[in-house]
Backbone as CSV, one residue per row, in Angstrom:
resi,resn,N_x,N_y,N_z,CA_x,CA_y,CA_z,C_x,C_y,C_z
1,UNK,153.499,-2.550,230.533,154.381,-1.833,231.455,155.387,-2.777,232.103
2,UNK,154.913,-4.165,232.619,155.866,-4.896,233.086,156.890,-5.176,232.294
3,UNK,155.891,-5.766,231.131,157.368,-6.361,229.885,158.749,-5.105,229.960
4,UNK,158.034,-3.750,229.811,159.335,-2.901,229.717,160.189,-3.293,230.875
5,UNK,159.601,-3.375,231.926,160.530,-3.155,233.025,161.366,-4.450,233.300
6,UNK,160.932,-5.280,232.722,161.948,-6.543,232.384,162.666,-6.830,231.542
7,UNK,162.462,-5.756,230.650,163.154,-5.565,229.467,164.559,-5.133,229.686
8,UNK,164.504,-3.698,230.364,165.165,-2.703,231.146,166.422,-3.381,232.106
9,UNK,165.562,-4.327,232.890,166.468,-5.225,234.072,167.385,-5.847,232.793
10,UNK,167.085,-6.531,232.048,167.866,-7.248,231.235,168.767,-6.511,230.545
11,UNK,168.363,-5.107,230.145,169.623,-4.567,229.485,170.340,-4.148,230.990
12,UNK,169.990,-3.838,231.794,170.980,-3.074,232.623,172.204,-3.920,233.368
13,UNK,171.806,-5.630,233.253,172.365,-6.854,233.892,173.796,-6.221,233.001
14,UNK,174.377,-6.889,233.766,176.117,-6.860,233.379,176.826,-8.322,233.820
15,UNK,178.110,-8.283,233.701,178.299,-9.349,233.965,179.405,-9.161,235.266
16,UNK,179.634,-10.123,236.236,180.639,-10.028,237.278,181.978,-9.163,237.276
17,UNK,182.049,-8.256,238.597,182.927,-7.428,238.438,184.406,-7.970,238.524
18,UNK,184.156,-9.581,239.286,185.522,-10.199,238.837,185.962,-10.423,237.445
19,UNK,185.591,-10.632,236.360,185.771,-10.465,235.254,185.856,-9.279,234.544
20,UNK,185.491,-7.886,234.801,185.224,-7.226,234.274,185.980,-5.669,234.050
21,UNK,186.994,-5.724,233.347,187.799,-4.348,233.129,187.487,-3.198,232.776
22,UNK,186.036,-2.496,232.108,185.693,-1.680,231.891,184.405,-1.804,232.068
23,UNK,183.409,-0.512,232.545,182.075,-0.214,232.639,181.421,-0.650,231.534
24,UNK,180.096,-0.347,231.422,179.168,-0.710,230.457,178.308,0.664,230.121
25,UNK,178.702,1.735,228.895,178.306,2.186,228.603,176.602,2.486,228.665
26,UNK,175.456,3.262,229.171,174.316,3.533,229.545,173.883,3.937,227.786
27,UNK,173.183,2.800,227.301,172.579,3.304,226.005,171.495,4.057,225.570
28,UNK,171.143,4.548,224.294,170.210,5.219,224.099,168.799,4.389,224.573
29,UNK,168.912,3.396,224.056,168.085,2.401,224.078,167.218,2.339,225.437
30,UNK,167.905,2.325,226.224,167.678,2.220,227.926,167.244,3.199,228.039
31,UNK,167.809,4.358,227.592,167.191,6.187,227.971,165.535,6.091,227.474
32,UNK,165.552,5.514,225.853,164.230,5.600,225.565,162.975,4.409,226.406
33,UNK,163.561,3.337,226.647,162.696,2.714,227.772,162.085,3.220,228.402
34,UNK,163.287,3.896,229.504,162.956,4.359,230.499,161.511,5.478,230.535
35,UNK,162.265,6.185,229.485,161.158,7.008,229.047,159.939,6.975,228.838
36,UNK,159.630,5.737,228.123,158.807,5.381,227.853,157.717,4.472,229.006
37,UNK,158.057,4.291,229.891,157.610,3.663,231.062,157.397,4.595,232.314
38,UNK,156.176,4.137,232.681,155.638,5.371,233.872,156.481,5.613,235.035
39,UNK,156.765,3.824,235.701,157.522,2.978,236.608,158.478,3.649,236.379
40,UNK,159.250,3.246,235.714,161.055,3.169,235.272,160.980,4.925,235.528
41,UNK,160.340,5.499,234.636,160.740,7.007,234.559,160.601,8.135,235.747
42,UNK,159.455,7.609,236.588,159.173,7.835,238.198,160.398,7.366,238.984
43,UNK,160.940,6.445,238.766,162.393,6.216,239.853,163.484,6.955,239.117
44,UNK,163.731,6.784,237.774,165.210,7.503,237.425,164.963,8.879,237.903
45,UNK,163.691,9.935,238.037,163.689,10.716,238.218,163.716,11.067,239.677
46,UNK,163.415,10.354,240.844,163.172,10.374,242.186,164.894,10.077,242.703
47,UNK,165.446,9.276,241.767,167.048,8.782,242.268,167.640,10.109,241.817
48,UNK,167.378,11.094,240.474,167.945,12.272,240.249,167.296,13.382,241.702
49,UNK,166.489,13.156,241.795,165.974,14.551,242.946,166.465,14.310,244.277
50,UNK,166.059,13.190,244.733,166.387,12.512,245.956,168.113,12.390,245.904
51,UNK,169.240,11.779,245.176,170.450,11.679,245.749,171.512,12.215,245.034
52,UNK,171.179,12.871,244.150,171.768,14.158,243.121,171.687,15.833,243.626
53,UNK,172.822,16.460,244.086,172.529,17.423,244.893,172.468,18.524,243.142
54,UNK,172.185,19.693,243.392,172.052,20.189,242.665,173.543,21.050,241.757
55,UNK,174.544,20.983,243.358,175.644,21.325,243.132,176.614,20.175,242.045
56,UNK,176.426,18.929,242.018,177.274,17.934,241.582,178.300,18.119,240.279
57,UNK,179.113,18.000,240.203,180.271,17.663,239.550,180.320,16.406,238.521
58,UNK,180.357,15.713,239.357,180.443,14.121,238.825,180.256,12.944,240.294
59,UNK,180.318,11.677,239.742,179.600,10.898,240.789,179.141,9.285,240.747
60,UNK,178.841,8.823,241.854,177.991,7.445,241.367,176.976,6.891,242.069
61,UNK,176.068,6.016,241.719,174.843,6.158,242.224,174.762,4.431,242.614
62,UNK,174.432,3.729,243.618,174.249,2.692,244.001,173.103,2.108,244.008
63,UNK,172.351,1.237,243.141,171.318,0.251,243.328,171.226,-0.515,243.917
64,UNK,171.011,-0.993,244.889,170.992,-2.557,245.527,169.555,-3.346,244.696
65,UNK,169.141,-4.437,244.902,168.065,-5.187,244.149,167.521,-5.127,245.529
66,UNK,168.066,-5.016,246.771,166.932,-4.926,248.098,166.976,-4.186,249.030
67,UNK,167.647,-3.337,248.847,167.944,-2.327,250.200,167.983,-1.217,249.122
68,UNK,168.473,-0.218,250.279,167.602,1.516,249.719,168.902,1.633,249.077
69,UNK,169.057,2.558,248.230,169.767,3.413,247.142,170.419,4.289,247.776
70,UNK,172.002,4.811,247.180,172.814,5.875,247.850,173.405,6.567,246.976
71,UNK,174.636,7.813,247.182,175.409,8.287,245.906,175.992,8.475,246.628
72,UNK,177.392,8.635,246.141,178.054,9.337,246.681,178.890,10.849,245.258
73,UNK,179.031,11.480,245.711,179.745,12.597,244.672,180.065,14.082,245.206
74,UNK,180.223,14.892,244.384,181.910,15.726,244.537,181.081,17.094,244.211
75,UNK,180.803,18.111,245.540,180.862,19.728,245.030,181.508,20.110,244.780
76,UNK,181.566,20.917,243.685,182.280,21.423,243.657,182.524,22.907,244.197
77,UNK,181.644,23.586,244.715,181.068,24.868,245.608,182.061,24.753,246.669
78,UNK,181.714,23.289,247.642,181.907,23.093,248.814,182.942,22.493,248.773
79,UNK,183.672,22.046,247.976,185.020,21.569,247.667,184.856,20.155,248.401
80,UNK,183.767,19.480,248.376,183.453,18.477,249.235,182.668,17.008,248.249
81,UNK,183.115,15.954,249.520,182.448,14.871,248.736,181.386,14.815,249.669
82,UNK,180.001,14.514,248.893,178.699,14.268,249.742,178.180,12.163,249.439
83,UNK,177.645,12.133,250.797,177.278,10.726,250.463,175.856,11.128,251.044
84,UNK,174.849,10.270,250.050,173.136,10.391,250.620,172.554,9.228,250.231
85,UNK,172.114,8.816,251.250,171.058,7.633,251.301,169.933,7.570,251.595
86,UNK,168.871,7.004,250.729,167.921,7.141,251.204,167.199,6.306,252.381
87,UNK,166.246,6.879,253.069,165.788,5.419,253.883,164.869,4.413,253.904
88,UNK,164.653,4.615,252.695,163.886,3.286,252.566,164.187,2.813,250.705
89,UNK,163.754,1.917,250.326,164.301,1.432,248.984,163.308,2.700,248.212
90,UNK,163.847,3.352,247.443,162.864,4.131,246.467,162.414,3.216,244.752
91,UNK,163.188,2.092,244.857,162.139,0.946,243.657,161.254,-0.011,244.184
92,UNK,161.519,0.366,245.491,160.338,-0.234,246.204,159.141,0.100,246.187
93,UNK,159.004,1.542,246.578,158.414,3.215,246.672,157.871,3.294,245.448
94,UNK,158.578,3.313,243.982,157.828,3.586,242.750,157.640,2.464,241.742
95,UNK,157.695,1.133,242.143,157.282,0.139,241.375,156.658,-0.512,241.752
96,UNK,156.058,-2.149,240.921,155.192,-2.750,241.387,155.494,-3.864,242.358
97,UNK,155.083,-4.312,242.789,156.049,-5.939,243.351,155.647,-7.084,242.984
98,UNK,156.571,-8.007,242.631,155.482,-9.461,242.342,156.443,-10.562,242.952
99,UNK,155.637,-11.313,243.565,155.897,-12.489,243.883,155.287,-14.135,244.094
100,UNK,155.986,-15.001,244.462,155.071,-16.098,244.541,154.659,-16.648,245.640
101,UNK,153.039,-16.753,245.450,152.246,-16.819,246.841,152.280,-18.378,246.541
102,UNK,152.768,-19.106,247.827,152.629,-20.675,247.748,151.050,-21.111,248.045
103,UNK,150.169,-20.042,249.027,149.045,-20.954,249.332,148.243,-20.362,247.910
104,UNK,148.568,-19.578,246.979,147.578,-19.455,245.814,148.223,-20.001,244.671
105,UNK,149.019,-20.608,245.034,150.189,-20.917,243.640,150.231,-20.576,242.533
106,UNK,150.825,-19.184,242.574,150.527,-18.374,241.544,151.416,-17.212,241.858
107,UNK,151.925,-16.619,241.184,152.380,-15.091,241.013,151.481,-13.521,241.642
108,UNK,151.889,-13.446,242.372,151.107,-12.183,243.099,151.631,-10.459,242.371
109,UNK,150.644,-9.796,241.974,151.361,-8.305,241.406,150.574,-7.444,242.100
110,UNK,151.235,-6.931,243.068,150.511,-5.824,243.934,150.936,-4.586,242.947
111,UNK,150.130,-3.892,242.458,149.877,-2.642,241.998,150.326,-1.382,242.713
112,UNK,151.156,-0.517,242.543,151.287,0.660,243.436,149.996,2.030,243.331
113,UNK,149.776,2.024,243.997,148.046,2.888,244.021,148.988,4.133,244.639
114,UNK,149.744,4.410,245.624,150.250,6.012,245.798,151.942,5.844,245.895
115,UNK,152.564,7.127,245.306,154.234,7.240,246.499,154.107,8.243,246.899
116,UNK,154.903,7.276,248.449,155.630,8.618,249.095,157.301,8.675,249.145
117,UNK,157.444,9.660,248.599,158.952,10.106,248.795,159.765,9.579,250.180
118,UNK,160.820,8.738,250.377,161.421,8.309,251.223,162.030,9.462,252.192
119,UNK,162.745,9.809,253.467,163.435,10.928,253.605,164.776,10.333,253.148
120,UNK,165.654,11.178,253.535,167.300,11.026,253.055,168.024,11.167,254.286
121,UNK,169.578,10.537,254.089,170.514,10.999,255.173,171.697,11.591,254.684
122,UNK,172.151,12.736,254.514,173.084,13.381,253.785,174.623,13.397,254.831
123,UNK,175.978,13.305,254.098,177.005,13.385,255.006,177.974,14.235,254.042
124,UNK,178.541,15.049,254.713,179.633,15.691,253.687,181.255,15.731,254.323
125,UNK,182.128,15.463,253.247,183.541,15.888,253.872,184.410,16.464,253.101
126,UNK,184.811,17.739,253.053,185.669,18.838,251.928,187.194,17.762,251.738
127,UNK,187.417,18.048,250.761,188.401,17.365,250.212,189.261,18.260,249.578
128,UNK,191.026,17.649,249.438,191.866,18.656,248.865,191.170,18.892,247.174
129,UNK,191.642,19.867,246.477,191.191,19.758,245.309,192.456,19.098,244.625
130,UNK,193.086,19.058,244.912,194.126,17.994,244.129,193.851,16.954,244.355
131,UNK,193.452,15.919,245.485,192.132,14.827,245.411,190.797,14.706,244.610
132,UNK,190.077,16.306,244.274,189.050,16.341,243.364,189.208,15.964,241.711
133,UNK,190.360,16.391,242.423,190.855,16.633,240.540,191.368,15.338,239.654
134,UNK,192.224,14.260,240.974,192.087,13.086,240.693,190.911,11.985,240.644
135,UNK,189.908,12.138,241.770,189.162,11.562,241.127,188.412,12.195,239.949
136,UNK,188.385,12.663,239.419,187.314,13.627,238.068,188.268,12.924,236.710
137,UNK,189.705,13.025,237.110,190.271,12.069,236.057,190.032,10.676,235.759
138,UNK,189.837,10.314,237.049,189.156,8.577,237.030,188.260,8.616,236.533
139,UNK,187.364,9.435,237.033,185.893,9.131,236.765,185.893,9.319,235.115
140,UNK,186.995,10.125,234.957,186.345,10.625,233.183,187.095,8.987,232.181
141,UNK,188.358,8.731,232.893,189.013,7.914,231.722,188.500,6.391,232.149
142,UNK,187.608,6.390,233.203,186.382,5.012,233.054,185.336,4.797,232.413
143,UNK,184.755,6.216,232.829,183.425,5.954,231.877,184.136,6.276,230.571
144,UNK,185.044,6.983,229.581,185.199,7.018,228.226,185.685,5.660,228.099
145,UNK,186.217,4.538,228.796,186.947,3.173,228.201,185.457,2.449,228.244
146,UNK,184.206,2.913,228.613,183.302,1.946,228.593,183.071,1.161,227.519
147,UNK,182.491,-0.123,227.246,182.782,-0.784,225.950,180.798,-1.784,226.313
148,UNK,180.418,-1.717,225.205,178.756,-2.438,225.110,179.634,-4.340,224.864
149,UNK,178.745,-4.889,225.945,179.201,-6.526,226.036,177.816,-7.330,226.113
150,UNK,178.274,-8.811,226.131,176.798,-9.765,226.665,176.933,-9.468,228.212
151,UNK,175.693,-9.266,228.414,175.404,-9.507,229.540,174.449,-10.198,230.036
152,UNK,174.757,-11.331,231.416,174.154,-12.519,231.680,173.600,-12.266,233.342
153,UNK,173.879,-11.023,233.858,173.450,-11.070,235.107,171.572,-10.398,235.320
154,UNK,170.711,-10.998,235.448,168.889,-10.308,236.024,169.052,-9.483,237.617
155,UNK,169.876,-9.781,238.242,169.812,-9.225,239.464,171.076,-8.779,239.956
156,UNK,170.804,-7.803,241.418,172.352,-7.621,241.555,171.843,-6.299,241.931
157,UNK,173.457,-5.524,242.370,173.547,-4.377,242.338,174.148,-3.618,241.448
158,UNK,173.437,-2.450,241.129,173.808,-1.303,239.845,174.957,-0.361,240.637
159,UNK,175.756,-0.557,240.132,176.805,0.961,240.346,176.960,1.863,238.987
160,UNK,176.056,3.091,239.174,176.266,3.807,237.704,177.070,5.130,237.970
161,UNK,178.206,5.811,237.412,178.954,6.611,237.441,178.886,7.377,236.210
162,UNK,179.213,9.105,236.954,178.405,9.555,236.196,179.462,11.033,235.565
163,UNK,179.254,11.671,234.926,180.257,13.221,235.011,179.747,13.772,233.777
164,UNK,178.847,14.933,234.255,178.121,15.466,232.841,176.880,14.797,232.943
165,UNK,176.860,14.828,231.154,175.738,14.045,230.759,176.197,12.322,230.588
166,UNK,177.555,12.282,230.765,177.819,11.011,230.360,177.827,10.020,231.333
167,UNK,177.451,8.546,231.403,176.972,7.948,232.129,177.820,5.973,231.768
168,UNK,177.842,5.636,232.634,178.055,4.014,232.391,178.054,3.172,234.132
169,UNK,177.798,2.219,233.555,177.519,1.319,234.819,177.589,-0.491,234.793
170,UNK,177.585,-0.835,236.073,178.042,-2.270,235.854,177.142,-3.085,236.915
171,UNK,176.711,-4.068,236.446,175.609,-4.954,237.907,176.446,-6.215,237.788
172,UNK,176.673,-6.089,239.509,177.374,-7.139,240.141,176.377,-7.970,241.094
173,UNK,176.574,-9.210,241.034,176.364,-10.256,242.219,176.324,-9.755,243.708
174,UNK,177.455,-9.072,243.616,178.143,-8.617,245.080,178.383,-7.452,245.063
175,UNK,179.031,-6.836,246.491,180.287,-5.645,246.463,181.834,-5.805,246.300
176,UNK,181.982,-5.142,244.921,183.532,-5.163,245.070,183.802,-5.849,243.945
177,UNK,185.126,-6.617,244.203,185.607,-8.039,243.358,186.757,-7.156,242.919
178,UNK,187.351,-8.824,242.269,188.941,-8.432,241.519,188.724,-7.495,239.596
179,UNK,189.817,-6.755,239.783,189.799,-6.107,238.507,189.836,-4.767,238.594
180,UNK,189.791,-4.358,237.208,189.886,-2.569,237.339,188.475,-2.372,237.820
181,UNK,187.248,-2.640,237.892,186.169,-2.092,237.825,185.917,-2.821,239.351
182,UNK,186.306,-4.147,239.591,185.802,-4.297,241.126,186.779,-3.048,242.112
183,UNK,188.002,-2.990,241.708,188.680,-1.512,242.568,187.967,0.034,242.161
184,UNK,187.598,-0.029,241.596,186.472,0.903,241.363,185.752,1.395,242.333
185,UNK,184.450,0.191,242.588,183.553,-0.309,243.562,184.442,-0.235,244.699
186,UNK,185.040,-0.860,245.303,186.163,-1.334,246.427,186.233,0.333,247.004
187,UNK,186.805,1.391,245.701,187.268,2.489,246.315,186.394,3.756,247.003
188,UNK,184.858,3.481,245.885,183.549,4.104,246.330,182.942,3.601,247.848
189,UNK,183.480,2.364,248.024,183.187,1.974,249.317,184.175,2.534,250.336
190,UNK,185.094,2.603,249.851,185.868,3.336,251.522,185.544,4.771,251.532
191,UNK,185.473,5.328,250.385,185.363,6.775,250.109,183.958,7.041,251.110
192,UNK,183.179,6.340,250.632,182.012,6.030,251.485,182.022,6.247,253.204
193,UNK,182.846,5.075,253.345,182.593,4.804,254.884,183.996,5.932,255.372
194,UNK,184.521,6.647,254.559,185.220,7.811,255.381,184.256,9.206,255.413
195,UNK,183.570,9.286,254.511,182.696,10.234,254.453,181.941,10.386,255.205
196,UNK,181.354,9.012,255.812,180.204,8.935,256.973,180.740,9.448,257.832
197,UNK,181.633,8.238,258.097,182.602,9.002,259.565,183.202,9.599,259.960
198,UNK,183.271,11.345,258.784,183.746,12.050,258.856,185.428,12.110,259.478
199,UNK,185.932,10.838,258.666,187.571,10.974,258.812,188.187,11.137,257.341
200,UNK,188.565,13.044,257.830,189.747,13.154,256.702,190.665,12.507,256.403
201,UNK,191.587,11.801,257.342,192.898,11.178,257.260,192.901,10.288,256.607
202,UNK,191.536,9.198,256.694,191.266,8.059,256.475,191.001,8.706,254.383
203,UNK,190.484,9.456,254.249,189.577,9.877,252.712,191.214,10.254,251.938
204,UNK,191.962,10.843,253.088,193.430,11.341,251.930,194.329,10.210,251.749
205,UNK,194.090,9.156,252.562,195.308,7.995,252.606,194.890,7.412,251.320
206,UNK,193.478,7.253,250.756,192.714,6.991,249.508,193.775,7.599,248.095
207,UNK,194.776,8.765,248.408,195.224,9.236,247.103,196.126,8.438,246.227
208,UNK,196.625,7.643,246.897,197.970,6.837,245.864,196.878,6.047,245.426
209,UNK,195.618,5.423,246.048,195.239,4.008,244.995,193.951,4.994,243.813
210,UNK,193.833,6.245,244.284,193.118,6.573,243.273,194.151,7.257,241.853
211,UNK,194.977,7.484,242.009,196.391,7.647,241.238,196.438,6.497,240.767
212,UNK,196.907,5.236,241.470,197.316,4.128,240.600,196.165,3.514,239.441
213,UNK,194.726,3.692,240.351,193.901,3.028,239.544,193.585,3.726,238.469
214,UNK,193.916,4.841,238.466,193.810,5.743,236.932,194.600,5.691,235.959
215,UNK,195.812,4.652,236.746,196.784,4.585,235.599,196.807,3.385,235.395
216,UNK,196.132,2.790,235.563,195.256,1.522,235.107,194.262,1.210,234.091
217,UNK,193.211,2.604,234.563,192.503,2.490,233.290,193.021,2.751,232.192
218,UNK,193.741,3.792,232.622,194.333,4.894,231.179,195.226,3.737,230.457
């Protein structure tokens, strides 16, 4: 069970978003892992229930390697973007932990014996649909430029974006960085922190760089 899940980390590593112009396509390969693993398949499914509303459109989903997990994405019902976080790490919640104990000098693997489901903090803010409609174009002509590369990063944070069934994602060092894909990140983060703070003004001033950056990818 471990080997998979180190297996998994290794395909999902990417390489720095300062370098990096296009996503990283989500392979079959990874789907069947996942699958195949109790661990792995208990969180992809808890990150779908927990920060995937049922309404969703399209979207993206935030990993950190140490802090709790978020999404942010687009009703389309409510003509709104929702951001949800959970409160506590949920790969914390459904995996094992290991680390190194100095007074046993040795590798420690605490076993997970129960989960409990984290709660959530949900925020919503309606958006023009001519804003929806631009980001849904981003979102679509990023993940289709996704391209399979080496990848050299074990840790980090996952940003996976999503629309449909189709899926791609990139693990960074950090938040953000230079390039089409660190403005990406960059833009999920303000989108973010306008959503919390429930400022429209602040979420529409967002339209020229989500325009430009689409004509970037494209």
């Amino acid at each position: 069970m471990r080997k998979l899940v180190f297996i998994l980390l290794a395909l999902l590593a990417g390489i720095g978003a300062e370098a990096q112009e296009t996503l990283i396509p989500i392979s079959k390969k990874e789907r069947k892992i996942i699958s195949h693993s109790k661990e792995l398949k208990l969180y992809d499914e808890e990150i779908k229930r927990l920060l995937i509303p049922a309404a969703t459109e399209f979207g993206m989903i935030c990993k950190p390697s140490l802090s709790r997990e978020f999404s942010l994405t687009y009703d389309p019902i409510a003509h709104a973007l929702v951001y949800i976080e959970a409160d506590e790490s949920i790969w914390g919640g459904t995996n094992t932990r290991e680390y190194w104990d100095e007074s046993l000098s040795k590798t420690v693997i605490e076993e997970k014996t129960s989960y409990h489901a984290p709660g959530t903090n949900m925020y919503t803010l309606p958006i023009s649909d001519e804003m929806a409609k631009s980001l849904k174009r981003l979102w679509k002509v990023a993940i289709n430029q996704a391209k399979p590369m080496d990848q050299n990063i074990l840790d980090g944070t996952g940003w996976e974006y999503f629309i449909g069934k189709k899926r791609a994602k990139i693990q960074v060092g950090g938040e953000g960085g230079k390039g089409k894909v660190g403005s990406l990140i960059n833009l999920c983060i303000e989108l973010r922190e306008a959503v919390c703070k429930n400022d429209p003004q602040k979420c529409a001033a967002l339209q020229p760089r989500i325009d430009s950056l689409y004509k970037e990818f494209k």
